[in-house]
C-alpha positions in Angstrom: -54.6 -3.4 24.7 -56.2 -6.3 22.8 -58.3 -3.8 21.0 -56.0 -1.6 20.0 -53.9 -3.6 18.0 -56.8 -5.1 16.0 -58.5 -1.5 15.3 -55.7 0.8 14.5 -52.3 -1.4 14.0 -54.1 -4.5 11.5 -54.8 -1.6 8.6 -51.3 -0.3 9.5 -49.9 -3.9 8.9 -51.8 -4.3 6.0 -50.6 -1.1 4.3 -47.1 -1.5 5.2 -47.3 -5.5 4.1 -47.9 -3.7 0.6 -45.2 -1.7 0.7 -42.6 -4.2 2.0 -44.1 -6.8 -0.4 -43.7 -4.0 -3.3 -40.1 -2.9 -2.5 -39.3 -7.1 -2.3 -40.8 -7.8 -5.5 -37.3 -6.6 -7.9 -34.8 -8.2 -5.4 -37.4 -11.8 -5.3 -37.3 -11.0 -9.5 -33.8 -10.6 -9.6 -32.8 -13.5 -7.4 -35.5 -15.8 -8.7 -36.5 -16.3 -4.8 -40.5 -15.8 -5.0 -41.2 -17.4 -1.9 -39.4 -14.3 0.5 -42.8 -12.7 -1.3 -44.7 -15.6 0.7 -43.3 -15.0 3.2 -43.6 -11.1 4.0 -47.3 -11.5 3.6 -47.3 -14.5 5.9 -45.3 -12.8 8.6 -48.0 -9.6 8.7 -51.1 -12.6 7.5 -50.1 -14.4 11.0 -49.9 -11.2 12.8 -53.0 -9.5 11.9 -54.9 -12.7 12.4 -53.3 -13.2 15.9 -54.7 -9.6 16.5 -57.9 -10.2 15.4 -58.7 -13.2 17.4 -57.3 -11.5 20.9 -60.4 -8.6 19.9 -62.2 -11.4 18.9 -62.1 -13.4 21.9 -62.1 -10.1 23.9 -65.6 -9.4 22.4 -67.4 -12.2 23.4 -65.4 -12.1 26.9 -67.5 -9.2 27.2 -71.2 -8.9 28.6 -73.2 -7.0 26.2 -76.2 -5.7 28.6 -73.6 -4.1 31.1 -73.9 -0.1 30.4 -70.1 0.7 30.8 -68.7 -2.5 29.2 -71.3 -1.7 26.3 -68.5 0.8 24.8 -66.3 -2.1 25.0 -67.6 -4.7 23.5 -68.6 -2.2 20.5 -65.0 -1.0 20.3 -64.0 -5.1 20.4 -66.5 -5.7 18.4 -64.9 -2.7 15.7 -61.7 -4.1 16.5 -62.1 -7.4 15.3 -64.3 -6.2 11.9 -60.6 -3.6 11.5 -58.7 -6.8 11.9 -60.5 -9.5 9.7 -60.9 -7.1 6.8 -57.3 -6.2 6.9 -56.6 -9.7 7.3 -58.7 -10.3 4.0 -56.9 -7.0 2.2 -53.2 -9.0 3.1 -54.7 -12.4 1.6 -56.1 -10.5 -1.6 -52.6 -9.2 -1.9 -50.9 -12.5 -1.4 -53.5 -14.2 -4.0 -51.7 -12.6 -7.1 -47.9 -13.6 -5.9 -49.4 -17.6 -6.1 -50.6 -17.3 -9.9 -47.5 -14.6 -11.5 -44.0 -14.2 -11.2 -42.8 -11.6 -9.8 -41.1 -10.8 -12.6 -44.2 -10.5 -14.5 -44.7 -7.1 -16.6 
């Protein structure tokens, strides 16, 4: 189950943390409240990450000269590339809300 999450749900998180962040972004302008942008891409930040590092930890759990766990420690090993990269793709989204306003045009 550790795998899983990491390799399909961290992309899933990370599109969905642009989404929410996007449909946030005229209610934070509107309210002058940027930091609920803050935190809607640290809530899916800390859960990605938390995915990641269960794969992660999963990976090198794992003895990588055993023939059936080879499959597994590959798939771990995917899983926790899936999760750091969406991990990065949330921080490059979050990177912008820091510099602008969200009520920038």
């Amino acid at each position: 189950m550790r795998i899983w999450f990491a390799l399909l749900l961290a992309p899933v998180l990370a599109l969905t943390d642009q989404s929410v962040a996007y449909a946030t972004a005229g209610w934070a302008c509107a309210h002058q409240h940027p930091a609920v942008m803050h935190g809607v891409h640290a809530v899916f930040l800390v859960a990605i990450v938390a995915g990641t590092i269960a794969a992660w930890q999963y990976w090198r759990a794992t003895p990588a000269r055993a023939e059936p766990a080879a499959s597994r420690r590959f798939l771990a090993g995917m899983a926790a590339a899936s999760g750091a990269l969406s991990a990065l793709v949330v921080l490059a989204m979050w990177i912008p809300n820091w510099m602008l306003s969200p009520c920038f045009n």
